[in-house]
Biopython code that builds the backbone (N, CA, C, O; Angstrom):
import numpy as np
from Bio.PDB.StructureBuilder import StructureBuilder

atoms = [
    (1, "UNK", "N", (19.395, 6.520, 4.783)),
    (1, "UNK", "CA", (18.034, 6.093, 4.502)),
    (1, "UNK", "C", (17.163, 6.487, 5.688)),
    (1, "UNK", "O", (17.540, 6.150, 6.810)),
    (2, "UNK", "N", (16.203, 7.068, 5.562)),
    (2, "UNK", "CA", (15.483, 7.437, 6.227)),
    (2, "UNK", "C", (14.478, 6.691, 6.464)),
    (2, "UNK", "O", (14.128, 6.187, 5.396)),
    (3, "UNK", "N", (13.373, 6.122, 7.903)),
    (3, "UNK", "CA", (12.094, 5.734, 7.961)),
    (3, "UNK", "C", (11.142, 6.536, 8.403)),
    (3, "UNK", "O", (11.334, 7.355, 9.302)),
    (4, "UNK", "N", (10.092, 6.376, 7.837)),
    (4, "UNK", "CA", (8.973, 6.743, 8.605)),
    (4, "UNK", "C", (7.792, 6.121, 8.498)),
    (4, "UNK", "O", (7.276, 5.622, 7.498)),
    (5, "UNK", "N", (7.079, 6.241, 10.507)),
    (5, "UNK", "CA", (5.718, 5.290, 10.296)),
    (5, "UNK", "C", (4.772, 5.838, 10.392)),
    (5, "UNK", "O", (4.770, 6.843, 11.103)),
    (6, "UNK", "N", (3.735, 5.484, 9.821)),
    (6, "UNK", "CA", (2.289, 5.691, 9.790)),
    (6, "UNK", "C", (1.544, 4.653, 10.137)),
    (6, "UNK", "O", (1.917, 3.501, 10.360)),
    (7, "UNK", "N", (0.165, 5.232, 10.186)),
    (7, "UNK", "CA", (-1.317, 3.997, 10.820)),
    (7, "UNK", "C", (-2.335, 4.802, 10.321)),
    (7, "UNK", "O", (-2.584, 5.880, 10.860)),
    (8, "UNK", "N", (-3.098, 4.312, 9.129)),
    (8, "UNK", "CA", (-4.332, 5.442, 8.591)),
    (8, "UNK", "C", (-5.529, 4.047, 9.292)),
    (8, "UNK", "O", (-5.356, 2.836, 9.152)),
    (9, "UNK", "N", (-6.444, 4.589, 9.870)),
    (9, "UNK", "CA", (-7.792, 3.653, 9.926)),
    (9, "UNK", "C", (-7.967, 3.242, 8.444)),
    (9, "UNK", "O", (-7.625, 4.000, 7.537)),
    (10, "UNK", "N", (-8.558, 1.910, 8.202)),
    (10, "UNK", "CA", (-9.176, 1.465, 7.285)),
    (10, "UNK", "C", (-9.894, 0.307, 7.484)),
    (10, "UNK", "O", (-9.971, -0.015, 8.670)),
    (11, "UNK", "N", (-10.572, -0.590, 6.517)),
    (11, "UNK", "CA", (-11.479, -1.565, 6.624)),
    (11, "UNK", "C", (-11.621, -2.748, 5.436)),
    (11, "UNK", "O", (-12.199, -3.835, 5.425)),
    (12, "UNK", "N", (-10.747, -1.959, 4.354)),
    (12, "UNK", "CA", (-10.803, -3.553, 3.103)),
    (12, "UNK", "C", (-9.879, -4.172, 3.038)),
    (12, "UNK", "O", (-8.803, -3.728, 2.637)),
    (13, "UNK", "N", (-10.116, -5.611, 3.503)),
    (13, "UNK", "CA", (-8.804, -6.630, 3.660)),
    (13, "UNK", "C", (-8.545, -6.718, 2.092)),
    (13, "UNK", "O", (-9.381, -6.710, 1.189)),
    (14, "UNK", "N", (-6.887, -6.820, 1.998)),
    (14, "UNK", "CA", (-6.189, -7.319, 0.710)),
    (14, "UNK", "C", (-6.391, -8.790, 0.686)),
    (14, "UNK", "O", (-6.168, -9.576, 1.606)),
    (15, "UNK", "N", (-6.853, -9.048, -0.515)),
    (15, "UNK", "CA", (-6.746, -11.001, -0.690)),
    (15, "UNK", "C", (-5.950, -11.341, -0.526)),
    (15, "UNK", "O", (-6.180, -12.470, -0.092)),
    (16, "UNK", "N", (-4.508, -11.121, -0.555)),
    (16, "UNK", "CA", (-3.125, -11.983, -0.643)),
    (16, "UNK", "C", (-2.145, -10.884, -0.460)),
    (16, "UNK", "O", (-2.549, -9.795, -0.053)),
    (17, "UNK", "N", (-0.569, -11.127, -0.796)),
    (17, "UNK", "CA", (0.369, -9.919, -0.623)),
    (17, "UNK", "C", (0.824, -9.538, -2.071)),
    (17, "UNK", "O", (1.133, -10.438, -2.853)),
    (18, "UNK", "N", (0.859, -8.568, -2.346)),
    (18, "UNK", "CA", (1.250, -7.725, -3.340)),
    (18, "UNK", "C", (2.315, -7.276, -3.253)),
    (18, "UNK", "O", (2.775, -7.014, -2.141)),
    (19, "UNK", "N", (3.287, -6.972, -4.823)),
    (19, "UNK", "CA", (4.468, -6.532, -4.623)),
    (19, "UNK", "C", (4.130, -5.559, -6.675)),
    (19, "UNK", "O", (4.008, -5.886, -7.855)),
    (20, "UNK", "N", (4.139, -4.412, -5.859)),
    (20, "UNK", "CA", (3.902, -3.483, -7.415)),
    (20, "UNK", "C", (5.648, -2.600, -7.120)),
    (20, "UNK", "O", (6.179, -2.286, -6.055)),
    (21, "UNK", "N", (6.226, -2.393, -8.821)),
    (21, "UNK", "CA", (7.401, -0.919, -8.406)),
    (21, "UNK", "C", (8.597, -2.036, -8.243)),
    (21, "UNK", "O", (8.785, -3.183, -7.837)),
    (22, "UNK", "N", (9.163, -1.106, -8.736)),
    (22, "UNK", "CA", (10.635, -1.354, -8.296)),
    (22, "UNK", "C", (11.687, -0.105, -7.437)),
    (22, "UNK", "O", (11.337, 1.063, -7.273)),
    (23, "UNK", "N", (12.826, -0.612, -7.034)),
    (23, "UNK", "CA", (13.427, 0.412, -5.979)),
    (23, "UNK", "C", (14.461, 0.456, -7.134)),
    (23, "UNK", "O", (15.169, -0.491, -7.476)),
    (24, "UNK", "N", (14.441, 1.950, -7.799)),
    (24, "UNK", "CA", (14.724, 2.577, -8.784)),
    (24, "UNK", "C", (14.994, 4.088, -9.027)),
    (24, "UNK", "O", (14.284, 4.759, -8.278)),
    (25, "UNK", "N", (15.764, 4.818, -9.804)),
    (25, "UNK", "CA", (15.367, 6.433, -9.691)),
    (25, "UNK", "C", (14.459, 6.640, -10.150)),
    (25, "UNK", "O", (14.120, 6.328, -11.291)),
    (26, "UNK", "N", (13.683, 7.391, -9.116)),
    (26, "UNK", "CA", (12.204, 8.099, -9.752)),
    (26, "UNK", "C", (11.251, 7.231, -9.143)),
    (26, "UNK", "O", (10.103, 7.628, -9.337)),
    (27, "UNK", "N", (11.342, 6.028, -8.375)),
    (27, "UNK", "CA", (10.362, 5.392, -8.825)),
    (27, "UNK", "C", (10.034, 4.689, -7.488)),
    (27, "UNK", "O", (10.661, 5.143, -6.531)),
    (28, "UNK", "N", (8.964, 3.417, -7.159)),
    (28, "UNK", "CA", (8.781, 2.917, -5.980)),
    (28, "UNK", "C", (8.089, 1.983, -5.940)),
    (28, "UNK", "O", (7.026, 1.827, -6.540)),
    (29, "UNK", "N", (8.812, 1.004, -4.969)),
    (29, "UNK", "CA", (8.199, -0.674, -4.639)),
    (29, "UNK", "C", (7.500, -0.508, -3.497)),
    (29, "UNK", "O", (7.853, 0.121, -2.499)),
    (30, "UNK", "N", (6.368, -1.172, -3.704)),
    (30, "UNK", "CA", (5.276, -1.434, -2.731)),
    (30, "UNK", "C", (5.638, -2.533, -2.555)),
    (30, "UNK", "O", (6.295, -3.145, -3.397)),
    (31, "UNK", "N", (5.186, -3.164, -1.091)),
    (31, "UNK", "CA", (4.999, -4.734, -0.804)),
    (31, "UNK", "C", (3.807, -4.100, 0.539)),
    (31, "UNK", "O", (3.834, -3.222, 1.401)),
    (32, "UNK", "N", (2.984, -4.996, 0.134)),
    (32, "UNK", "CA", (1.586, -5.097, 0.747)),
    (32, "UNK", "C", (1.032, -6.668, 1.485)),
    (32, "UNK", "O", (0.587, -7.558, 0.760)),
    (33, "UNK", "N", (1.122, -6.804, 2.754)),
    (33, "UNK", "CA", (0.592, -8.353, 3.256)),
    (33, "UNK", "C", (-0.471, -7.882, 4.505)),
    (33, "UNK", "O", (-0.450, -7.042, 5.404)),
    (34, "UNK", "N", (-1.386, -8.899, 4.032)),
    (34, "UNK", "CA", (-2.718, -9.111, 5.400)),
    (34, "UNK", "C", (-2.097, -8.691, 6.760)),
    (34, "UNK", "O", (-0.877, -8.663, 6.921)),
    (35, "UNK", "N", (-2.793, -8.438, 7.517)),
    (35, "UNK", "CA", (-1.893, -8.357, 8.338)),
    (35, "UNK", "C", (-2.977, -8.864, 9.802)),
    (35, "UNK", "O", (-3.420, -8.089, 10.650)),
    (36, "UNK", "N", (-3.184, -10.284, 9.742)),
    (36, "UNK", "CA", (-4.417, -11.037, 9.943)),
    (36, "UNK", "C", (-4.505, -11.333, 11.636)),
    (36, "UNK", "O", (-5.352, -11.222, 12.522)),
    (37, "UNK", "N", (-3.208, -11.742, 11.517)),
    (37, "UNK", "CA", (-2.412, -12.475, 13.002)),
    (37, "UNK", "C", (-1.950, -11.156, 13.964)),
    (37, "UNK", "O", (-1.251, -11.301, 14.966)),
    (38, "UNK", "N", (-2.423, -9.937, 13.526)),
    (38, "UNK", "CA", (-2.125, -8.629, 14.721)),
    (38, "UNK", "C", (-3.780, -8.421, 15.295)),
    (38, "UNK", "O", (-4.704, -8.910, 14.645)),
    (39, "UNK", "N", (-4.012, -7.706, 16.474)),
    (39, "UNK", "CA", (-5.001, -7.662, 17.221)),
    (39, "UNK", "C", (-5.907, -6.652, 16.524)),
    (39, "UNK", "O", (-7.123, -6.842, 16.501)),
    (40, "UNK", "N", (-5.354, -5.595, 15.961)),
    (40, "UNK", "CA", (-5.719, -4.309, 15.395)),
    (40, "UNK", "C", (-6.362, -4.525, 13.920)),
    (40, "UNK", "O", (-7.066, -3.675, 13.374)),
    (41, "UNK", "N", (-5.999, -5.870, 13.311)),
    (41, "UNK", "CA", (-5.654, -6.070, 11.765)),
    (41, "UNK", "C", (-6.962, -6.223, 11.234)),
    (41, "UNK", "O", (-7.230, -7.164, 10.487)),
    (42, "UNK", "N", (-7.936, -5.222, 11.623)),
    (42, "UNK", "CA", (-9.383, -4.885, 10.837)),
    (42, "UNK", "C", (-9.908, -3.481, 11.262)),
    (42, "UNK", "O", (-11.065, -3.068, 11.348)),
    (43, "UNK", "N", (-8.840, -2.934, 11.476)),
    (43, "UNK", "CA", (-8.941, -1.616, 12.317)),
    (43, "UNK", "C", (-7.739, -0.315, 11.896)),
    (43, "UNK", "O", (-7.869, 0.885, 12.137)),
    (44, "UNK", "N", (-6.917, -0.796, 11.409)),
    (44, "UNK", "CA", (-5.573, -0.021, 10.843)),
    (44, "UNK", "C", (-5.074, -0.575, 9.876)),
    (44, "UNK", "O", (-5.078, -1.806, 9.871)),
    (45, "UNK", "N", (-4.517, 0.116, 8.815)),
    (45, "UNK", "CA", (-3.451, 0.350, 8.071)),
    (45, "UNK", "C", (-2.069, 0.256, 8.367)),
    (45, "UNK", "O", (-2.019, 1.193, 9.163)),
    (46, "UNK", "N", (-1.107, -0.104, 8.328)),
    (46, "UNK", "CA", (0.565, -0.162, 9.390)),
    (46, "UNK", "C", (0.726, 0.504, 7.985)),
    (46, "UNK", "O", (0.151, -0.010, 7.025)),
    (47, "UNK", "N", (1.776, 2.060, 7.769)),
    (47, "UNK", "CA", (2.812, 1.762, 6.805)),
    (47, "UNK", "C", (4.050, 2.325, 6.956)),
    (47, "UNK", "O", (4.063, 3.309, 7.695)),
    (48, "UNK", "N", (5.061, 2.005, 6.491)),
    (48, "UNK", "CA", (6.346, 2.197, 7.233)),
    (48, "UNK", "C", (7.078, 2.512, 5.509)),
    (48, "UNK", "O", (6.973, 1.642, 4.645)),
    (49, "UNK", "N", (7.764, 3.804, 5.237)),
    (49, "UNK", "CA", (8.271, 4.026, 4.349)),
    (49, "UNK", "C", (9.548, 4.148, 4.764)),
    (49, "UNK", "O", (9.845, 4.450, 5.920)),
    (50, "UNK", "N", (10.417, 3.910, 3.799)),
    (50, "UNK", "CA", (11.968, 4.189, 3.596)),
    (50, "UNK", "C", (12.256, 5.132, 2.361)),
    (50, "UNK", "O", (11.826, 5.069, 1.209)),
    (51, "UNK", "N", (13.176, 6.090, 3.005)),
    (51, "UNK", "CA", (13.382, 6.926, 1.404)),
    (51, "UNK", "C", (14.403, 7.435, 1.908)),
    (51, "UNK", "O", (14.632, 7.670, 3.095)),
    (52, "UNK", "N", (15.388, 7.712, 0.497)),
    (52, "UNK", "CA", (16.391, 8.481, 0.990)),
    (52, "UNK", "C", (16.325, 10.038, 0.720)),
    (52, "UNK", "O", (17.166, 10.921, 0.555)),
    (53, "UNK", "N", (15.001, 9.977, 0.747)),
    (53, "UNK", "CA", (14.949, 11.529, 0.327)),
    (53, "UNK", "C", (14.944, 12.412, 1.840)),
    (53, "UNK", "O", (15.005, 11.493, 2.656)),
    (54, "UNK", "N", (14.920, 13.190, 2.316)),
    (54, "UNK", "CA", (14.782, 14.412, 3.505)),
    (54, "UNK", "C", (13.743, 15.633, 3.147)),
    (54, "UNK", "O", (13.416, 16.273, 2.148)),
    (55, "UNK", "N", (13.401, 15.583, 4.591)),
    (55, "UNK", "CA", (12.416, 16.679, 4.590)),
    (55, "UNK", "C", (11.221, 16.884, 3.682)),
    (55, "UNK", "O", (10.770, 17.926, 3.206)),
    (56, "UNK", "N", (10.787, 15.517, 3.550)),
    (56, "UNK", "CA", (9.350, 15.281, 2.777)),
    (56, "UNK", "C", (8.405, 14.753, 3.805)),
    (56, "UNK", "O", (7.393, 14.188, 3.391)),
    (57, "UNK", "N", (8.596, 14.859, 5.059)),
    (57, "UNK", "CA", (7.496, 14.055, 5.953)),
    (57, "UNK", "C", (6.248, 14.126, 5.905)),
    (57, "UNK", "O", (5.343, 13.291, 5.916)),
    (58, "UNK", "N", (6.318, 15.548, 5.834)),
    (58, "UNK", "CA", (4.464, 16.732, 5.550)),
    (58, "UNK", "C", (3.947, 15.984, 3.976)),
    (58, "UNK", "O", (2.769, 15.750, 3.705)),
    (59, "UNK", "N", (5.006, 15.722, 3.153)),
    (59, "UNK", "CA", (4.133, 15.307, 1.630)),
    (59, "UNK", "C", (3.804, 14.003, 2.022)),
    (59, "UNK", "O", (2.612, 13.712, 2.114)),
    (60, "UNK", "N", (4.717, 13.126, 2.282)),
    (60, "UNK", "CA", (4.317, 11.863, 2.631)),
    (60, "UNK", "C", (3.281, 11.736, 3.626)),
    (60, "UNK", "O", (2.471, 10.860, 3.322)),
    (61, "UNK", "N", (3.094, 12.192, 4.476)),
    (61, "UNK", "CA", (1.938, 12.192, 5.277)),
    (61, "UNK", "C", (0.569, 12.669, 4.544)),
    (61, "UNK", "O", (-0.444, 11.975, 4.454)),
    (62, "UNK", "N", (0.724, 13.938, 4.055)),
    (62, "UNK", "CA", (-0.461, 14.072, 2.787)),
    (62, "UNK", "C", (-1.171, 13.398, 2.220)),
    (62, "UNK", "O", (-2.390, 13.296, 2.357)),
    (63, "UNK", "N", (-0.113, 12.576, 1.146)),
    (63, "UNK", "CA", (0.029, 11.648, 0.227)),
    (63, "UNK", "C", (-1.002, 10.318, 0.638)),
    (63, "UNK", "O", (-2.093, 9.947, 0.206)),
    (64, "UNK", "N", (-0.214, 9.884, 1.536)),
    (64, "UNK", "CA", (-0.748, 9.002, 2.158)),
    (64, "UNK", "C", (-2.184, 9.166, 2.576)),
    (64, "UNK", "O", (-3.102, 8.488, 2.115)),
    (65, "UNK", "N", (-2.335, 10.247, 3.609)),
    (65, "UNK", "CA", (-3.903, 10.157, 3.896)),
    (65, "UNK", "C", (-5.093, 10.386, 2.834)),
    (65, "UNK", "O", (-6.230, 9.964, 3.043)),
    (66, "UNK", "N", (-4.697, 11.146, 1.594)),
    (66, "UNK", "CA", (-5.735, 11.222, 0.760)),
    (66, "UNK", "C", (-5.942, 9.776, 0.429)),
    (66, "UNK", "O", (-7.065, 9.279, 0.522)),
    (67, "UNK", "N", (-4.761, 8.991, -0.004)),
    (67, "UNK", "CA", (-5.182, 7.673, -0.739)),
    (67, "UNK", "C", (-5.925, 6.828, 0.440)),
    (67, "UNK", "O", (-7.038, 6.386, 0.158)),
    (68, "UNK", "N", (-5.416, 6.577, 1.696)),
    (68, "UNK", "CA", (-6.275, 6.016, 2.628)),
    (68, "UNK", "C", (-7.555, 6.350, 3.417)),
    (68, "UNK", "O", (-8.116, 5.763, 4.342)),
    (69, "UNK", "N", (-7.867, 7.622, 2.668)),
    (69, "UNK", "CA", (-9.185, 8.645, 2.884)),
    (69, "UNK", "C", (-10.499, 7.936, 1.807)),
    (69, "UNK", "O", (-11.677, 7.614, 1.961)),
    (70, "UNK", "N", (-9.261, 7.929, 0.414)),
    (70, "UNK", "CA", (-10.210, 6.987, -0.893)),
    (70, "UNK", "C", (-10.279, 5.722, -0.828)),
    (70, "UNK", "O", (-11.337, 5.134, -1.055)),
    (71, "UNK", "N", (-9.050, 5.038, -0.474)),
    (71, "UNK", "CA", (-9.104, 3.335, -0.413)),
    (71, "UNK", "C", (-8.489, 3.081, 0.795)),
    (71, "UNK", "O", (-7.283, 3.159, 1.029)),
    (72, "UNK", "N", (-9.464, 2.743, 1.626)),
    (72, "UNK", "CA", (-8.977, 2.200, 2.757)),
    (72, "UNK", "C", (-8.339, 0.640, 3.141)),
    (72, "UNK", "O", (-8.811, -0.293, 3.791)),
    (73, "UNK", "N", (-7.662, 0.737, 2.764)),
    (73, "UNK", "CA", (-7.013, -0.906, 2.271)),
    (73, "UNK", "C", (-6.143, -1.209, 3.966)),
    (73, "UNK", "O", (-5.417, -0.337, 4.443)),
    (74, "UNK", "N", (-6.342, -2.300, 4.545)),
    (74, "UNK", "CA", (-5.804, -2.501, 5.844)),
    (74, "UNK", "C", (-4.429, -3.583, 5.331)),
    (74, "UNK", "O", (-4.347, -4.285, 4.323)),
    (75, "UNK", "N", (-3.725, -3.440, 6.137)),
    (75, "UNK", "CA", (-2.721, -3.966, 5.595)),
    (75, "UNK", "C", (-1.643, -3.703, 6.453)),
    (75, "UNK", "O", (-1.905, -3.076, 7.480)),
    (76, "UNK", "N", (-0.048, -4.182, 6.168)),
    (76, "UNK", "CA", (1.122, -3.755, 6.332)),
    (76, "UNK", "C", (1.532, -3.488, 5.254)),
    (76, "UNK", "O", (1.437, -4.487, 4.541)),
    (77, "UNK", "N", (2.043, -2.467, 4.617)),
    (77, "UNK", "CA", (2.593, -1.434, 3.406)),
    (77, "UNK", "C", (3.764, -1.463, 3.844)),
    (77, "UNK", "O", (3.894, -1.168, 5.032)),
    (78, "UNK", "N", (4.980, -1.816, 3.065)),
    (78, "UNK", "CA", (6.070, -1.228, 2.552)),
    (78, "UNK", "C", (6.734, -0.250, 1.478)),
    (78, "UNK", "O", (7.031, -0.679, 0.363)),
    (79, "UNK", "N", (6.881, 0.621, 1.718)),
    (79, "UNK", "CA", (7.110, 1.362, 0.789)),
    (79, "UNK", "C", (8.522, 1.861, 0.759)),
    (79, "UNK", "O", (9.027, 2.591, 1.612)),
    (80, "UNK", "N", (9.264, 1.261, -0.609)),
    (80, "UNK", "CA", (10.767, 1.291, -0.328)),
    (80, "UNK", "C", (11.093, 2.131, -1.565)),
    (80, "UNK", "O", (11.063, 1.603, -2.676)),
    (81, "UNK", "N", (11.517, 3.900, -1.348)),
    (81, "UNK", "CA", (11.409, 4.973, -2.515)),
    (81, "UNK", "C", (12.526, 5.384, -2.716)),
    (81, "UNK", "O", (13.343, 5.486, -1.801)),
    (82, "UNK", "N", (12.851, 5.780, -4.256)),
    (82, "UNK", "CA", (13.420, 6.102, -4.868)),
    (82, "UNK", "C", (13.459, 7.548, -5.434)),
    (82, "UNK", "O", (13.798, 7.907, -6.562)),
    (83, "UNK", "N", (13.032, 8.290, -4.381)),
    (83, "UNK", "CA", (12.937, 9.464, -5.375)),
    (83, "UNK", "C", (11.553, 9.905, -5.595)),
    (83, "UNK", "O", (11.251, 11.099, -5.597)),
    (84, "UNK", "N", (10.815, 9.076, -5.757)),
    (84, "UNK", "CA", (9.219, 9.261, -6.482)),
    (84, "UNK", "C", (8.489, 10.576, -6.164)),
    (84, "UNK", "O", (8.324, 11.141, -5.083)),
    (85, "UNK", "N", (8.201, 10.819, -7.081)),
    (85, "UNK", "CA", (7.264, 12.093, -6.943)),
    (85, "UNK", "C", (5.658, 11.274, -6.081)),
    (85, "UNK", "O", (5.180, 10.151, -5.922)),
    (86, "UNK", "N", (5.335, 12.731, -5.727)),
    (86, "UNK", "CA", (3.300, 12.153, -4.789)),
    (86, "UNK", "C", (2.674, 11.487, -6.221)),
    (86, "UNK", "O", (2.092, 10.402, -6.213)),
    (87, "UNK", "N", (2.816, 12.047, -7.074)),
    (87, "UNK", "CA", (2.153, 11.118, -7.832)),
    (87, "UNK", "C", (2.273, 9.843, -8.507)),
    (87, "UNK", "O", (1.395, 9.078, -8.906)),
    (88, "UNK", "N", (4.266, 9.725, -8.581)),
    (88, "UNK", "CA", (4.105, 8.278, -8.691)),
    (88, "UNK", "C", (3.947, 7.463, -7.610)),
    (88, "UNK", "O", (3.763, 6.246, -7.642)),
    (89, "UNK", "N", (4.035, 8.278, -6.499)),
    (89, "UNK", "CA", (3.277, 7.464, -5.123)),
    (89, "UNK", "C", (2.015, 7.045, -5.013)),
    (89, "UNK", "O", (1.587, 6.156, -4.278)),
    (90, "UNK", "N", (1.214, 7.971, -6.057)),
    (90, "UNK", "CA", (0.053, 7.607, -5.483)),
    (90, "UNK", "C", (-0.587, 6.563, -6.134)),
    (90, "UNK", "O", (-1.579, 5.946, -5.746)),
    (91, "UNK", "N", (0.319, 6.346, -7.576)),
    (91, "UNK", "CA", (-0.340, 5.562, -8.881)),
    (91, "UNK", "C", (0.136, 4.371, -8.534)),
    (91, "UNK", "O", (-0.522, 3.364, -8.795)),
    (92, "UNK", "N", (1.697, 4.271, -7.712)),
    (92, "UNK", "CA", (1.859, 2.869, -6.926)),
    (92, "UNK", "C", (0.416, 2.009, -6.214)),
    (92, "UNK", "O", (-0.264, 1.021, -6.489)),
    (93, "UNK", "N", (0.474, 3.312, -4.917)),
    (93, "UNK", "CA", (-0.504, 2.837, -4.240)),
    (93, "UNK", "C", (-1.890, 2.584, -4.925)),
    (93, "UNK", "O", (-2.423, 1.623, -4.371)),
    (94, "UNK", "N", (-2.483, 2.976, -5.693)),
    (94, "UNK", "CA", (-4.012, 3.284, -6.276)),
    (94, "UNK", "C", (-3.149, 1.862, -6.916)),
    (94, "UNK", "O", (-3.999, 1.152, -6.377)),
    (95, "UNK", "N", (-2.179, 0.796, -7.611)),
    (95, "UNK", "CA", (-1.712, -0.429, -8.323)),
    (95, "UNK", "C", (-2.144, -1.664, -7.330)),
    (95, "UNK", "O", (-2.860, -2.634, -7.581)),
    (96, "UNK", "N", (-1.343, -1.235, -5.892)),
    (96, "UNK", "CA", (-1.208, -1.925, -5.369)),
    (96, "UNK", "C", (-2.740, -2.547, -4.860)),
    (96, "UNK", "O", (-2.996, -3.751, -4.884)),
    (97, "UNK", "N", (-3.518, -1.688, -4.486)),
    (97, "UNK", "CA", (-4.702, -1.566, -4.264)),
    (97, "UNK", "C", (-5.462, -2.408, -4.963)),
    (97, "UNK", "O", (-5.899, -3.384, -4.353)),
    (98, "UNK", "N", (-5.808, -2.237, -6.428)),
    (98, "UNK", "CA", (-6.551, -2.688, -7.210)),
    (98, "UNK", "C", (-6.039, -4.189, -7.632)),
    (98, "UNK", "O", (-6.849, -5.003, -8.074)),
    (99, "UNK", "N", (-4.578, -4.528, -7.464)),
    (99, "UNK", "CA", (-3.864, -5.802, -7.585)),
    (99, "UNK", "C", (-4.355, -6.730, -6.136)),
    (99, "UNK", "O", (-4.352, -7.958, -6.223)),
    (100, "UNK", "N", (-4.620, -6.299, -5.293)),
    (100, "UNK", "CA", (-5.211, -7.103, -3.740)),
    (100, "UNK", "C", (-6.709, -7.181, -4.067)),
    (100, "UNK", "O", (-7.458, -7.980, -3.505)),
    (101, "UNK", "N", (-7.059, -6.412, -4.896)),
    (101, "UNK", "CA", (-8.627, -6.002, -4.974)),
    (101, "UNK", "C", (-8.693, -7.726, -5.891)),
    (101, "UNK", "O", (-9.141, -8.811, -5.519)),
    (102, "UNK", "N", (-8.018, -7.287, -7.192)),
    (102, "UNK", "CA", (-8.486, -8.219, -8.174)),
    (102, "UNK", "C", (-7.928, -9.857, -8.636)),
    (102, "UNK", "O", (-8.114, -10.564, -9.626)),
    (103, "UNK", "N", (-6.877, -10.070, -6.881)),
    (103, "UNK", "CA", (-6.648, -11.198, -6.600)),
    (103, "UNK", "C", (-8.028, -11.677, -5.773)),
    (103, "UNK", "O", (-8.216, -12.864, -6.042)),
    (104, "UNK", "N", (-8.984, -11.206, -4.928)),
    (104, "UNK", "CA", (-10.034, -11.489, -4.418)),
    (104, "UNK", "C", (-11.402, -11.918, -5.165)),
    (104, "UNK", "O", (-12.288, -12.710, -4.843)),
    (105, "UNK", "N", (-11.190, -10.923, -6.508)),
    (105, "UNK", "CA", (-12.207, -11.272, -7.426)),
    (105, "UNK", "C", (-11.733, -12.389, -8.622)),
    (105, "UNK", "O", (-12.598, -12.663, -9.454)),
    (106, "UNK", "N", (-10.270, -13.114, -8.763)),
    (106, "UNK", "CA", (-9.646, -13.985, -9.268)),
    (106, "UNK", "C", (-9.969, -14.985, -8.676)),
    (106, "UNK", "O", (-10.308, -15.898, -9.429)),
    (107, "UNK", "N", (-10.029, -15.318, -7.061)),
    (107, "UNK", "CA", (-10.389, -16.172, -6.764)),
    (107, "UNK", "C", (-12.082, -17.065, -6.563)),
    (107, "UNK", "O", (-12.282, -18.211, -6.163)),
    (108, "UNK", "N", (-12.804, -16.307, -6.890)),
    (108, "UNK", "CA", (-14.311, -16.379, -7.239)),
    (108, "UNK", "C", (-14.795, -17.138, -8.341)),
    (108, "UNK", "O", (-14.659, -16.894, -9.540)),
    (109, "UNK", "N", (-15.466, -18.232, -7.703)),
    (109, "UNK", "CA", (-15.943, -19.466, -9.259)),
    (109, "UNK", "C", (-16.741, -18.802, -9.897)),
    (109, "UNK", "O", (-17.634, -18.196, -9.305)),
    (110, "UNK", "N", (-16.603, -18.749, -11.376)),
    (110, "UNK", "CA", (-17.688, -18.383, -12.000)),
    (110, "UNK", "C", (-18.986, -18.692, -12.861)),
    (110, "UNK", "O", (-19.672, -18.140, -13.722)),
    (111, "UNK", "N", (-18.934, -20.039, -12.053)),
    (111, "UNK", "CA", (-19.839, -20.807, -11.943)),
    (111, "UNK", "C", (-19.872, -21.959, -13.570)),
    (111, "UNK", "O", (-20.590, -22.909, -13.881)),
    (112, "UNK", "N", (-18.874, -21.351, -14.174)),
    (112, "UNK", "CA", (-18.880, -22.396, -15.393)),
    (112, "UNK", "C", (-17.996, -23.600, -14.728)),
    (112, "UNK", "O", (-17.099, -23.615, -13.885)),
    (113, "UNK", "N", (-18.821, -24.838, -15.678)),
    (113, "UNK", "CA", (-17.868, -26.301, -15.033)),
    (113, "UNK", "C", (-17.463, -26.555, -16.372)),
    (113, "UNK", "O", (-17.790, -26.093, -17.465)),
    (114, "UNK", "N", (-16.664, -27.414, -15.981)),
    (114, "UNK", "CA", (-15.368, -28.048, -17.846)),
    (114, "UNK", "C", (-15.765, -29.287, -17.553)),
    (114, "UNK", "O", (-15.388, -30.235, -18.243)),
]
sb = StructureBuilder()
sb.init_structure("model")
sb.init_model(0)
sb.init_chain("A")
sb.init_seg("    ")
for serial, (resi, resn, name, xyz) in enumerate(atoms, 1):
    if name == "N":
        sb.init_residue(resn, " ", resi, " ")
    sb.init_atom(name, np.array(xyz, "f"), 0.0, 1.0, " ", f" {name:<3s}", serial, name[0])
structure = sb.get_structure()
């Protein structure tokens, strides 16, 4: 099993921690948490992948910066892969994203009372 780390700048805090994917062939689990209590944690991205794949560093690095180029989501990212192609990487990440997004807008009264 292989790791590798990354740090993309970003700026939109996740509401809560997310867990999109499973560790599967083909396929990939995200786990996503605030990362509130580090000094940096409105200033970087942490993400740390595991894969047992080789000699994909250049895609994964790619991969990664376009989506944190489009959604700058700050965070600690886990990314634990199976194989996954960049694009089911990226449809993880673009999940995970919008699941932190729309726990923030879940928590918002909407002004109706019962």
């Amino acid at each position: 099993m292989r790791t590798l780390q990354y740090q993309f700048e970003a700026s939109q805090r996740p509401a809560r921690r997310v867990h999109i994917g499973v560790v599967a062939s083909g396929d990939l689990e995200i786990l996503l948490e605030p990362r509130d209590d580090e000094p940096d944690a409105g200033t970087f991205a942490r993400v740390r992948v595991r894969t047992s794949v080789d000699g994909f560093d250049q895609v994964w690095h790619a991969t990664l910066q376009r989506f944190f180029a489009r959604t700058p989501m700050l965070g600690r990212w886990e990314l634990n892969d199976a194989g996954a192609t960049p694009a089911i990487v990226t449809l993880r990440l673009q999940q995970a994203a919008q699941e932190a997004q729309a726990a923030e807008t879940d928590a918002t009264p909407t002004g109706d009372s019962a």
